[in-house]
RORO-449649 format. One record per residue (C-alpha): residue in one letter; x, y, z. Coordinates in pm, 1 decimal, always signed. Layout:
<pts>
PT,residuo,xx,yy,zz
PT,A,X,Y,Z $
...
</pts>
This chain:
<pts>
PT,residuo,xx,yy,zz
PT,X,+15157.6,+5047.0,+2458.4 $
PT,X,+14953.8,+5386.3,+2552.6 $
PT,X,+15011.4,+5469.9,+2906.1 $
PT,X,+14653.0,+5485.9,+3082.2 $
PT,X,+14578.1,+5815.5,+3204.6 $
PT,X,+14559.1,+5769.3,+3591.7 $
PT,X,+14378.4,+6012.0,+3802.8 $
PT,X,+14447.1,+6052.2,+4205.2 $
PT,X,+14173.4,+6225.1,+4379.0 $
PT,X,+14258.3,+6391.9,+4731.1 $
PT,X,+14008.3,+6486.1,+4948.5 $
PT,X,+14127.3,+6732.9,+5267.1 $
PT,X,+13939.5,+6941.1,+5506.6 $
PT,X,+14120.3,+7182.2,+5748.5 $
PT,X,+14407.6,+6964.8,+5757.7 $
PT,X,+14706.5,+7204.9,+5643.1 $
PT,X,+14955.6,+7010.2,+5866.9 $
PT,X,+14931.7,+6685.8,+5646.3 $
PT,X,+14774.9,+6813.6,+5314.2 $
PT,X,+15134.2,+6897.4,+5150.2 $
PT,X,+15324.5,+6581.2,+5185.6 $
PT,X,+15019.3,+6376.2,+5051.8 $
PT,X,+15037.6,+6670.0,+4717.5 $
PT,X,+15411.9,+6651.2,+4737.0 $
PT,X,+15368.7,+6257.8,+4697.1 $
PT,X,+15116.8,+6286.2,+4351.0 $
PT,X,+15304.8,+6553.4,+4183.7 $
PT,X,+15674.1,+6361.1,+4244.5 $
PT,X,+15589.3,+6044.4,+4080.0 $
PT,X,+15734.3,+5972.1,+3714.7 $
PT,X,+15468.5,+5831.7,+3564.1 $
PT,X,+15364.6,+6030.1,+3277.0 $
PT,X,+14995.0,+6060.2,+3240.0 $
PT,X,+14834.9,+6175.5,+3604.1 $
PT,X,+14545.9,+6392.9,+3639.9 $
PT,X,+14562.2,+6533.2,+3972.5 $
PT,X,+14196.8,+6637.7,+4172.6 $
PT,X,+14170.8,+6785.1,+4510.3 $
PT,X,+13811.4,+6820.4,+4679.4 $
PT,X,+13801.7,+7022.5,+4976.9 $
PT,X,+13547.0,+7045.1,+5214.5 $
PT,X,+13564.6,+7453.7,+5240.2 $
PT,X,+13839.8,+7399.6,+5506.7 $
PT,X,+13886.1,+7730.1,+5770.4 $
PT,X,+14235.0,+7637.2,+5820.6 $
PT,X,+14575.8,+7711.7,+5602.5 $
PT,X,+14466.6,+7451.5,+5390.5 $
PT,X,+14377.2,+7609.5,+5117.3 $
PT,X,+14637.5,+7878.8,+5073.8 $
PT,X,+14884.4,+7571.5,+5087.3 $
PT,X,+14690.2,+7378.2,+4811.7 $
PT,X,+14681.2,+7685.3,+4610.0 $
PT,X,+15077.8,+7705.6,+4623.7 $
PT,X,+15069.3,+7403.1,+4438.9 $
PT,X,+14841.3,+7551.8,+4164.5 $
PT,X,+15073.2,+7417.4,+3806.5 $
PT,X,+15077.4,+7009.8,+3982.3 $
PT,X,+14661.1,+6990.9,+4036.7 $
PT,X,+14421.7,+6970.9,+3750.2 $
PT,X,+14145.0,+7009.9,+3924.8 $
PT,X,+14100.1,+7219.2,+4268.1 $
PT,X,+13693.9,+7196.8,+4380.6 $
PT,X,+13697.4,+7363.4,+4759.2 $
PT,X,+13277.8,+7343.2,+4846.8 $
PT,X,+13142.3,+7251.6,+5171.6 $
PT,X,+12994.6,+6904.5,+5135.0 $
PT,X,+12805.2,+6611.1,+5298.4 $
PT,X,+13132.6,+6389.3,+5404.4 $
PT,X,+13425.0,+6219.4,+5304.5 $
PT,X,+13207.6,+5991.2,+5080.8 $
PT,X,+13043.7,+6245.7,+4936.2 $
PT,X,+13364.9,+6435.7,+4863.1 $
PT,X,+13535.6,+6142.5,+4719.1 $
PT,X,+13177.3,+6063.5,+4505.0 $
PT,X,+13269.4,+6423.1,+4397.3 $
PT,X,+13604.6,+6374.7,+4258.8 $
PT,X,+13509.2,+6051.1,+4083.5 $
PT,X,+13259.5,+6192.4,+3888.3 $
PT,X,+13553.3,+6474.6,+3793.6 $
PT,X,+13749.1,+6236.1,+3691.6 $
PT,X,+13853.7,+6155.0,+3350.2 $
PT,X,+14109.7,+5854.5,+3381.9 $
PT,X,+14070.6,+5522.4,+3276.2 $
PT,X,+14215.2,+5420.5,+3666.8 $
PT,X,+14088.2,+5634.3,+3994.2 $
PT,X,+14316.2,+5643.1,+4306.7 $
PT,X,+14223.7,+5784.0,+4613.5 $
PT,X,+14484.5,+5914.9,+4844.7 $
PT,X,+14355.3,+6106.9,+5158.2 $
PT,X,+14529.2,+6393.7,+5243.0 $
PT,X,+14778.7,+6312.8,+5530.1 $
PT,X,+14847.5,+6016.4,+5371.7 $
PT,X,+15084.5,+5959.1,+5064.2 $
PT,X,+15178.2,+5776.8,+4798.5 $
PT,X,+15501.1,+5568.7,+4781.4 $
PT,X,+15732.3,+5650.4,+4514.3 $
PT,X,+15722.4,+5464.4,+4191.9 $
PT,X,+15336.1,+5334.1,+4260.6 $
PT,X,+15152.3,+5456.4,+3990.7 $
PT,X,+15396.1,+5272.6,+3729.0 $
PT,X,+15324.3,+4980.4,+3933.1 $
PT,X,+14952.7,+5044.8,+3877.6 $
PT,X,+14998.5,+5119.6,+3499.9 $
PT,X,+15219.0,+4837.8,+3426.0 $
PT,X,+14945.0,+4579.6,+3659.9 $
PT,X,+14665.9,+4718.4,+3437.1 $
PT,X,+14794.2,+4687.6,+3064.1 $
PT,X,+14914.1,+4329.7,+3203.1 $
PT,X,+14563.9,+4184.1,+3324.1 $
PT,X,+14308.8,+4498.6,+3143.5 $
PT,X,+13991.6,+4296.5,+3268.8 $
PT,X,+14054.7,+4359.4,+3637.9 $
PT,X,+13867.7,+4608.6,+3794.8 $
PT,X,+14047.5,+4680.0,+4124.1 $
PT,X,+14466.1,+4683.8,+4138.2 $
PT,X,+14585.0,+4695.2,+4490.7 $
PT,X,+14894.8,+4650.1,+4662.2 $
PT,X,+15090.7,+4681.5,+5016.3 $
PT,X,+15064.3,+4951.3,+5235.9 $
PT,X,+15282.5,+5088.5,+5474.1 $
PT,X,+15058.3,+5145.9,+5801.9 $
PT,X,+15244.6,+5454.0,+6078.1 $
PT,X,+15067.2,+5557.1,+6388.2 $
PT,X,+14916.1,+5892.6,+6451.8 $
PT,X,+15299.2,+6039.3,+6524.9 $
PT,X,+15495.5,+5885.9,+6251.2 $
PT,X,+15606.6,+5603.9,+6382.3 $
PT,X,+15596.2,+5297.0,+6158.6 $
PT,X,+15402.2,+5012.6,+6263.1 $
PT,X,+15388.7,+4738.3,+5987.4 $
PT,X,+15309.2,+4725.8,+5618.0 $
PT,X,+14980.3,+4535.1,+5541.7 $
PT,X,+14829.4,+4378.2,+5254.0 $
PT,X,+14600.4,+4109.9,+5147.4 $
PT,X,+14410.8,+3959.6,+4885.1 $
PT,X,+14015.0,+3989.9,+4833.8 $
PT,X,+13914.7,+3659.9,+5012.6 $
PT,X,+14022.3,+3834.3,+5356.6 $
PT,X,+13741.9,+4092.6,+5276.9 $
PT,X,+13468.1,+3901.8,+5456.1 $
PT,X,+13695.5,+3985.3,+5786.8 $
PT,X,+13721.8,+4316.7,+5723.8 $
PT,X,+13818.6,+4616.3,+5489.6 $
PT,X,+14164.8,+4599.5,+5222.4 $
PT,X,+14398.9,+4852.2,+5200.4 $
PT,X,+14207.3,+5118.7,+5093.6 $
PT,X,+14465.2,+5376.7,+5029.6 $
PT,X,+14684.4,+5120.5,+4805.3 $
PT,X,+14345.9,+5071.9,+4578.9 $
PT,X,+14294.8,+5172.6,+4254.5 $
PT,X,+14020.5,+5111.7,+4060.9 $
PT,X,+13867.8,+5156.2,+3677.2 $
PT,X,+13628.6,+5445.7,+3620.9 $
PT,X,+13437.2,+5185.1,+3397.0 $
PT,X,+13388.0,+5011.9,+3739.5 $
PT,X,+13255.2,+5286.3,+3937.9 $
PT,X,+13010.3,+5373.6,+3608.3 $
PT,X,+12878.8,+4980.2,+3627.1 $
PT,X,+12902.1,+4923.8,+4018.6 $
PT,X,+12819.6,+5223.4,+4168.7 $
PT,X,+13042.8,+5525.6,+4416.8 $
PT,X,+13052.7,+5508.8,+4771.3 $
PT,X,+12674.3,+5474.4,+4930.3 $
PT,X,+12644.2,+5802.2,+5161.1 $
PT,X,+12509.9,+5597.6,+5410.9 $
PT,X,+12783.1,+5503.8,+5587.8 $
PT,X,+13026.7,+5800.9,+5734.1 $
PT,X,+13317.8,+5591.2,+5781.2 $
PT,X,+13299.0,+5268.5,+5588.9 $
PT,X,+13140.8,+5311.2,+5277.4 $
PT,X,+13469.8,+5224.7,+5096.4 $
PT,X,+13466.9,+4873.9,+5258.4 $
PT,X,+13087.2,+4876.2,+5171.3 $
PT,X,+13218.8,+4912.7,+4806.3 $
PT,X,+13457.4,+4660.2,+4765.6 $
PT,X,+13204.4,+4406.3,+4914.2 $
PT,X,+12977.9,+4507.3,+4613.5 $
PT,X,+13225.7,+4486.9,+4372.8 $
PT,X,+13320.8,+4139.3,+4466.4 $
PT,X,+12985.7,+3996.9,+4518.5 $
PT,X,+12876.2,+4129.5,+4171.9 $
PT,X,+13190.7,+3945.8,+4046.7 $
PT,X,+13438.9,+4217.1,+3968.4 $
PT,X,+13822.6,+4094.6,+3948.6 $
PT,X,+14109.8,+4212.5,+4200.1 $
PT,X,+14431.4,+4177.5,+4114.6 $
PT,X,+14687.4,+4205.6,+4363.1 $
PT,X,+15001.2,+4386.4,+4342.4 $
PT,X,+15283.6,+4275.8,+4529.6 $
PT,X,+15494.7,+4630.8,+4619.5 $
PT,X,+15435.1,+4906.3,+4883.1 $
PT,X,+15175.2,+5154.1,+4672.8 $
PT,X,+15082.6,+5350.9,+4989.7 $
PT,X,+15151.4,+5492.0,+5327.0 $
PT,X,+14823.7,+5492.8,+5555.1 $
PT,X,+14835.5,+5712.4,+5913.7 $
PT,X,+14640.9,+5614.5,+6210.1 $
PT,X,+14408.1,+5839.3,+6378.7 $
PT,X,+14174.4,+5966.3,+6060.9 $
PT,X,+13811.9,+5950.1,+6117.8 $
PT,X,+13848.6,+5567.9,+6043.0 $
PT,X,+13953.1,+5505.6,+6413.0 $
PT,X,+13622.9,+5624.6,+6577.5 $
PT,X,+13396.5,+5340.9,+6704.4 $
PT,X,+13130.3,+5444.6,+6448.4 $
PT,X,+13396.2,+5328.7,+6216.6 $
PT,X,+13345.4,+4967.1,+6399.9 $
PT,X,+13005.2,+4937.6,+6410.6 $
PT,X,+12923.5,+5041.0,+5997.5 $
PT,X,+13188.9,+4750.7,+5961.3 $
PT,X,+12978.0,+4486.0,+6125.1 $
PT,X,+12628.3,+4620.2,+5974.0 $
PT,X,+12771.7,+4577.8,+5617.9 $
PT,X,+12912.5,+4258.2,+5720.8 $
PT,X,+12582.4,+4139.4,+5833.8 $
PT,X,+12392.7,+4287.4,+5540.7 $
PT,X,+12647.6,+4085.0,+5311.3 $
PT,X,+12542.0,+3753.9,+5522.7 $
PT,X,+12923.5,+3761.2,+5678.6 $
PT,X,+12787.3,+3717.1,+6022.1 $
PT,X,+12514.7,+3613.9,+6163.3 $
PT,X,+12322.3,+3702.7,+6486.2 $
PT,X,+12026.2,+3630.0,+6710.3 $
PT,X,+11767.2,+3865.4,+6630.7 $
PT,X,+11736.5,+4008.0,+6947.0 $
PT,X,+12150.7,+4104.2,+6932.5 $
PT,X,+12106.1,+4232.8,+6597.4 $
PT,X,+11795.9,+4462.9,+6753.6 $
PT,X,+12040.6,+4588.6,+7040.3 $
PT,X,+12316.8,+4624.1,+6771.8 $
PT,X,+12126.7,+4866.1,+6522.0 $
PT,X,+11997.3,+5044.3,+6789.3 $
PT,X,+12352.5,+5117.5,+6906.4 $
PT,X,+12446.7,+5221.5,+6572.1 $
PT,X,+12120.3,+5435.7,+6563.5 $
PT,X,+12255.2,+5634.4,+6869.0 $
PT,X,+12586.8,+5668.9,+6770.0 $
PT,X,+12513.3,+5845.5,+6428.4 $
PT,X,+12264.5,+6050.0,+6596.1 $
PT,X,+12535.6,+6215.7,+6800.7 $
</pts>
């Protein structure tokens, strides 16, 4: 059968320390048919000069200030010409072998929408910590492994991207969508990813998007005068 043409989009801003293992990651697998796209922010760092060392393994280099991760990521969806999208932050990086994982999930069950797998989870100064990975039914607790996900472009074109909304959990936002809308998941069972602590998803605001979407999906349910003092906290915490 035709190998799918997968693209991996890597978003980065001023992060030259991490930004060339997560590259180094996309451009060593052996899977045929990758279209690599990095969005960057308009980083101030070394991050770019690095990036552009790597000029003959990237399709598609965008570097453009922009509104946020979301929006960056929005950014190299719409660039993206693959019949799957992975998303790989930089700092993060792909395990070896994962995108004929992917490929070989996706010609096997073509009417999925989202293929995603284990993840290897290492604190903020490389030490491991556990690998991760669940089905969809443990989304109403709380986000998948996000870095392990791939998902059709057909999907994002009937779905939606990533609501700009939220700064740090649009992505779990997403997946919520997906499956309430009835999209299929289909779990892989192999390390796809390796996921580093300390990104922007640690901050509390990262906490607090969480719960709203949970709420607004009717995953929880409050008094309404602890949902008033809840928003209003979340209010002053993206105001800062």
């Amino acid at each position: 059968m035709k190998k799918p043409l997968i693209s991996i989009v890597t978003v980065v801003y001023n992060n030259e320390k991490g930004i060339a293992k997560t590259i180094d990651s996309v451009i060593s697998q052996t899977y045929p048919a990758i279209e690599y796209i990095i969005i960057d922010g308009g980083s101030t760092d070394g991050t770019v000069d690095i990036i552009n060392g790597y000029k003959s393994g990237i399709t598609k280099f965008i570097s453009e200030k922009d509104s946020g991760i979301y929006d960056a990521m929005n950014k190299g969806i719409r660039n993206a010409n693959g019949e799957i999208i992975g998303l790989i932050n930089s700092g993060d990086h792909l395990e070896p072998g994962c995108l004929d994982a992917v490929a070989k999930a996706y010609l096997e069950n073509p009417t999925y929408d989202v293929f995603h797998g284990l993840m290897r989870v290492y604190s903020s100064s490389e030490k491991f910590i556990c690998i991760i990975g669940n089905d969809s039914s443990t989304l109403s607790g709380g986000m998948i492994e996000h870095a392990a996900c791939f998902v059709k472009k057909t999907s994002y074109e009937i779905y939606g991207d990533f609501n700009l909304k939220y700064k740090i959990s649009s992505d779990y936002e997403f997946m919520l969508r997906l499956r309430k809308q009835g999209a299929g998941f289909y779990f892989i069972e192999a390390v796809l990813a390796n996921f580093y602590l300390g990104g922007i998803s640690s901050r509390p605001l990262g906490t607090y998007e969480s719960l709203e979407i949970r709420h607004n999906y009717g995953l929880i349910s409050t008094t309404v005068k602890n949902v008033n003092r809840f928003f209003l906290k979340l209010k002053m915490m993206r105001s800062n």
